[in-house]
Each structure stands twice: as C-alpha cells, then as structure tokens.
Wavefront OBJ file of the C-alpha trace (Angstrom):
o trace
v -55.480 6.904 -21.432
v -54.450 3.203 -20.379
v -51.283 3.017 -22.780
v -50.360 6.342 -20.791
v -51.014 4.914 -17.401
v -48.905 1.616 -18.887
v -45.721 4.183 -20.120
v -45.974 5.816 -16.641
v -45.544 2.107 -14.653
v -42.860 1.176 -17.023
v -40.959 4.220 -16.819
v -41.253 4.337 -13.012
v -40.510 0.445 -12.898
v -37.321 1.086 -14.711
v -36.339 3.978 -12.603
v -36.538 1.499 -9.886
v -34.584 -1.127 -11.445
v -31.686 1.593 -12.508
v -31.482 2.601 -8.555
v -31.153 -0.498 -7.586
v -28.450 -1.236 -10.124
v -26.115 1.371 -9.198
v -26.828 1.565 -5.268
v -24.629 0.034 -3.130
v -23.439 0.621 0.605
v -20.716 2.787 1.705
v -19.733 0.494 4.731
v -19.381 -3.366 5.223
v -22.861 -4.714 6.386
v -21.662 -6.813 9.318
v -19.336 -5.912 12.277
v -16.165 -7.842 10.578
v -15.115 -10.470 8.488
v -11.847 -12.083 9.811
v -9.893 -13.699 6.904
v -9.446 -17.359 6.471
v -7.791 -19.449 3.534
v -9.960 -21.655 1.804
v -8.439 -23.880 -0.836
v -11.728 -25.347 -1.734
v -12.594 -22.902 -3.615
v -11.316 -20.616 -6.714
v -14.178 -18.049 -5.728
v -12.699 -15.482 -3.333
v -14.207 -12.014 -2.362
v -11.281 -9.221 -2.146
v -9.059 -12.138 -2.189
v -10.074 -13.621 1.180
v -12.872 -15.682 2.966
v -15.005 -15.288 5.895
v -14.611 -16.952 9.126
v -17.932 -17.883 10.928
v -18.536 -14.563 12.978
v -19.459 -16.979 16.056
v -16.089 -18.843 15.806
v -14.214 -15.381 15.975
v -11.869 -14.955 19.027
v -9.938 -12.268 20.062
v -7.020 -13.239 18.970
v -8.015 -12.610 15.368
v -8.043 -9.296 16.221
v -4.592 -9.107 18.063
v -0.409 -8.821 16.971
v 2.667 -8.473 18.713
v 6.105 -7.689 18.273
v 5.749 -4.134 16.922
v 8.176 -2.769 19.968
v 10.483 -5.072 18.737
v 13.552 -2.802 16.333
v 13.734 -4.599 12.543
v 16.919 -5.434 11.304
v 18.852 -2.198 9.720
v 22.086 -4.081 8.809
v 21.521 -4.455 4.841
v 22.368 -1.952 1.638
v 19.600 0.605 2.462
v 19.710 0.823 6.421
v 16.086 0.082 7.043
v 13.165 -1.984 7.599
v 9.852 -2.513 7.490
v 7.172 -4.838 9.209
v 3.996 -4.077 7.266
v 0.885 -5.530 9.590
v -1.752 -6.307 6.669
v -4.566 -8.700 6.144
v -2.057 -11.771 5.482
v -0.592 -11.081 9.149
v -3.724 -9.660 11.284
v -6.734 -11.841 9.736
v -9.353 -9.398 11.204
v -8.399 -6.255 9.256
v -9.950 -7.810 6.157
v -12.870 -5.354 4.925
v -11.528 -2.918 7.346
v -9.430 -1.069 4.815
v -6.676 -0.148 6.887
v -3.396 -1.422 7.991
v -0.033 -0.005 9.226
v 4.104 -1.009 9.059
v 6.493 -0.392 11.523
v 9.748 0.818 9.660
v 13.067 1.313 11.338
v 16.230 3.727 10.057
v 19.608 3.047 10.602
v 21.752 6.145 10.830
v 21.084 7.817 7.525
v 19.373 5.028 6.338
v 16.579 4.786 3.753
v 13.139 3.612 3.038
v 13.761 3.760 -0.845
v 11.429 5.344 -4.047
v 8.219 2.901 -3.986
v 4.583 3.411 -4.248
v 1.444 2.098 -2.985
v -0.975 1.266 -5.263
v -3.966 0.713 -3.168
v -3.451 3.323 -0.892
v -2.384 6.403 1.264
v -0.032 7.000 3.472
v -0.015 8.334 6.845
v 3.385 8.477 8.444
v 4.195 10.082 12.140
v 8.005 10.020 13.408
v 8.080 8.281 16.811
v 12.126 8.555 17.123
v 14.785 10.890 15.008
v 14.447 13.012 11.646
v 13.727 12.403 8.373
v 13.266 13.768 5.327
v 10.314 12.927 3.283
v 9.210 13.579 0.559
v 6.835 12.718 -3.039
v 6.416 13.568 -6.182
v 3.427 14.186 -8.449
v 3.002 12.717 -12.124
v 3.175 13.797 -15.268
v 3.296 16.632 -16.356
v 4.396 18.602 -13.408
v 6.344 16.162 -11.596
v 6.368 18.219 -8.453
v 8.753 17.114 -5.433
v 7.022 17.517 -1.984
v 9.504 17.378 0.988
v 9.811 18.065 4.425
v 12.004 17.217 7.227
v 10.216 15.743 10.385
v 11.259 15.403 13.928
v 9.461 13.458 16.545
v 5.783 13.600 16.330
v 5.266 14.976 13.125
v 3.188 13.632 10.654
v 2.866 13.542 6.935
v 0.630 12.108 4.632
v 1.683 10.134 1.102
v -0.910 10.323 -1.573
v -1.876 7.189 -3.202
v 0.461 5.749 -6.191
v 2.315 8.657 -6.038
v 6.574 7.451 -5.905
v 7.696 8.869 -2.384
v 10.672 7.992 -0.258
v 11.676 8.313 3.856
v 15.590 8.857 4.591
v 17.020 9.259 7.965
v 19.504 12.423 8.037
v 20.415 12.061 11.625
v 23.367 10.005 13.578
v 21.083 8.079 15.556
v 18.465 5.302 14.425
v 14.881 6.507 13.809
v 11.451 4.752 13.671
v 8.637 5.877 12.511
v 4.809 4.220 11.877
v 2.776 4.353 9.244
v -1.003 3.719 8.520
v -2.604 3.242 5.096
v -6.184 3.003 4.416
v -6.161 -0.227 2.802
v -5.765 -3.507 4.550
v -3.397 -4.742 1.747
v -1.285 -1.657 0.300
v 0.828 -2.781 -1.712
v 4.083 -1.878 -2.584
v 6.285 -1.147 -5.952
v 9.854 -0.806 -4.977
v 10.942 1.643 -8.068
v 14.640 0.324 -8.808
v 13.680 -3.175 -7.964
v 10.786 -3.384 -10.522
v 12.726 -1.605 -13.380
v 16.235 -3.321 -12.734
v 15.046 -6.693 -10.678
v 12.152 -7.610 -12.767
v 11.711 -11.435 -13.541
v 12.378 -11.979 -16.704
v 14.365 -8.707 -17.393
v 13.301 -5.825 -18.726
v 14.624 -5.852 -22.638
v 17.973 -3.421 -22.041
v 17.926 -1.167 -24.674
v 14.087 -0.172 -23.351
v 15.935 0.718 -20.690
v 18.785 2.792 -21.825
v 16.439 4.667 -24.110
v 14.141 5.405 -21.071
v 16.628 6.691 -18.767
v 19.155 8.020 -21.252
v 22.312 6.253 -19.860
v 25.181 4.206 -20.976
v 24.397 0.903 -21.359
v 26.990 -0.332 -19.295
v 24.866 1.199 -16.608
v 22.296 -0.987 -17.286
v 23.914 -4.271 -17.058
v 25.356 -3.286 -13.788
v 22.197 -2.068 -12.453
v 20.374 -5.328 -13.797
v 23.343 -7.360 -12.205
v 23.016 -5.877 -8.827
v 19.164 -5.944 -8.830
v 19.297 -9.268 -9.902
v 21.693 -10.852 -7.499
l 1 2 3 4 5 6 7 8 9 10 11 12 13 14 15 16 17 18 19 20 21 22 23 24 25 26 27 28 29 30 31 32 33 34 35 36 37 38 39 40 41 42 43 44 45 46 47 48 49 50 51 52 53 54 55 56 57 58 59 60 61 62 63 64 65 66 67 68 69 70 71 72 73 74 75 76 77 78 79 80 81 82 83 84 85 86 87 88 89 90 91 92 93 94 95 96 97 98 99 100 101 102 103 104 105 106 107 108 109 110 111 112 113 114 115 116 117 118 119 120 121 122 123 124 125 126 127 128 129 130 131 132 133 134 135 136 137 138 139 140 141 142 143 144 145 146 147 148 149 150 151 152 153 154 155 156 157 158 159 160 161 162 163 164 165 166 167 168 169 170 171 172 173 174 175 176 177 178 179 180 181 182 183 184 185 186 187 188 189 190 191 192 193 194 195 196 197 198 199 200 201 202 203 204 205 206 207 208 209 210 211 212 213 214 215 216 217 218 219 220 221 222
C-alpha cells in the first residue's frame, strides 16, 4: 500500500515539475523595458538591456520627424524610415514597430521580406499596387491596387513588393508586429551579397546567360 501511495507522489510530483517546465507567460511581466546598450556585458536578452524602470522618462517613449517626406531621388523612387527598437528605445518587448515609406511617381518599394514579422500597410496619399506571393509549391501572387485609406496586410517571410502607379508621390505607413522586423531586400541579397554568391549557382538557379550575372553582380555590387 505505501510503495503505491510513494508511485502516486512521484507521479504527481513530476506532473508538477513538467507544468512548470513548459509554462510560460503570454505577455511581458512588467509595464516596459526601454532598451539601453550595455557593453559590459556579452549576455543580452532579445538583443537589448533594461533601463531602470524608475530612470524611464518620457522621452524614451517619444520620435519625431515622421511628417517629414524621405528622399525619393535614387534608382527605385522610394524610401523608407523604419521606427524600430534601435531608434524608439521603449518599443523593446513591445513587439511592434512601424516605417514611414515614401513613392516617387511610379516609384517602388522593391521584392523583400520580413523575417520576424507581418505587415500592416494603409495608403495615407496616392495608389499602389501591392502585392505577395506564397511559397513553394503554389507560389501564388496576391495583389491589389489601393487608394487612400486602404489597408493590406503582408504575411510574415512571405517576398512582397509596394509600387506607386500614379503621377503624383504617395506615402503610405506601415506597422509590423515585431519591434525589430527585419528586412531581406531580394536582388540585393542574391546579387549584392558580401563575398559573392559563386556565379554559376546563380545562372543555374535563375536559368540566364551568364553575362547577366556579372552585370547584375556589378550593379549590386557598386
């Protein structure tokens, strides 16, 4: 009877134990915790420290210059002021950020992903066409043009695009739910990356000429 009342406890203890293990809590457990840089230490927690909640000030909290256009004039015709954890310390553990990006006429906001996150994008000024596709197997485009006020959402990772189709500039916002998004610029990682990606891996994977390739490394690579 005792070695069955001692399985029972043991059982039941490790039960407990297991719970423990594997629980964990959905939400931060304090209000915030504004980002410093510590180079103290090689320990960091998502990549940033904590700031003494009591030395906090409202500041850490605050940015400007988001009404202020970004600077079209290059090869695409766009631009894009991502607000993250590097530039508003008290969005660390938040999970959210958001970019301002600016079109010049018929400029574009080229194929990229976001690793870390999903994007929310609403059109404050013009029309553009959006649009993402799925991976493999399918590889399904989704696309749609949007006017002022319309909104569209980018699934994480997935390779998606913004191009303004009208004569006039355009601006739009977006909002990711991560504080640090990421981004993979598609060309620029294939063509631009440091050291080079070996060419004929290229030419085999896109099936062109590999004169192609050279100038698309050459351009890429400045």
């Amino acid at each position: 009877m005792m070695k069955g009342v001692h399985y029972l406890v043991t059982v039941a203890l490790l039960a407990l134990a297991s719970t423990f293990a594997f629980a964990d809590d959905p939400s931060p457990l304090q209000d915030f915790c504004v980002a410093i840089n510590n180079t103290n230490s090689a320990v960091f927690v998502n990549g940033k420290f904590c700031k003494d909640p009591m030395l906090a000030t409202a500041d850490d909290f605050f940015i400007s210059g988001l009404d202020i256009p970004g600077n079209t004039e290059n090869q695409l015709g766009s631009s894009v002021n991502l607000v993250n954890v590097d530039k508003l310390a008290g969005l660390n553990t938040l999970g959210i950020s958001l970019a301002r990006i600016d079109f010049a006429s018929y400029g574009l906001n080229p194929l990229h992903t976001h690793p870390r996150g999903t994007e929310l994008l609403i059109v404050l000024e013009g029309t553009l066409l959006v649009g993402f596709v799925t991976s493999d197997p399918d590889n399904r485009l989704f696309t749609k043009t949007l006017n002022q006020g319309d909104v569209f959402v980018f699934p994480v990772g997935l390779i998606h695009f913004q191009v303004n189709i009208g004569e006039t500039n355009a601006v739009a916002l977006s909002s990711f739910s991560s504080q640090n998004p990421g981004v993979i610029t598609i060309a620029n990682a294939v063509f631009g990356s440091n050291p080079p990606v070996n060419p004929k891996v290229l030419i085999k994977a896109f099936q062109v000429d590999k004169n192609v390739v050279d100038y698309l490394q050459k351009i890429f690579h400045g």
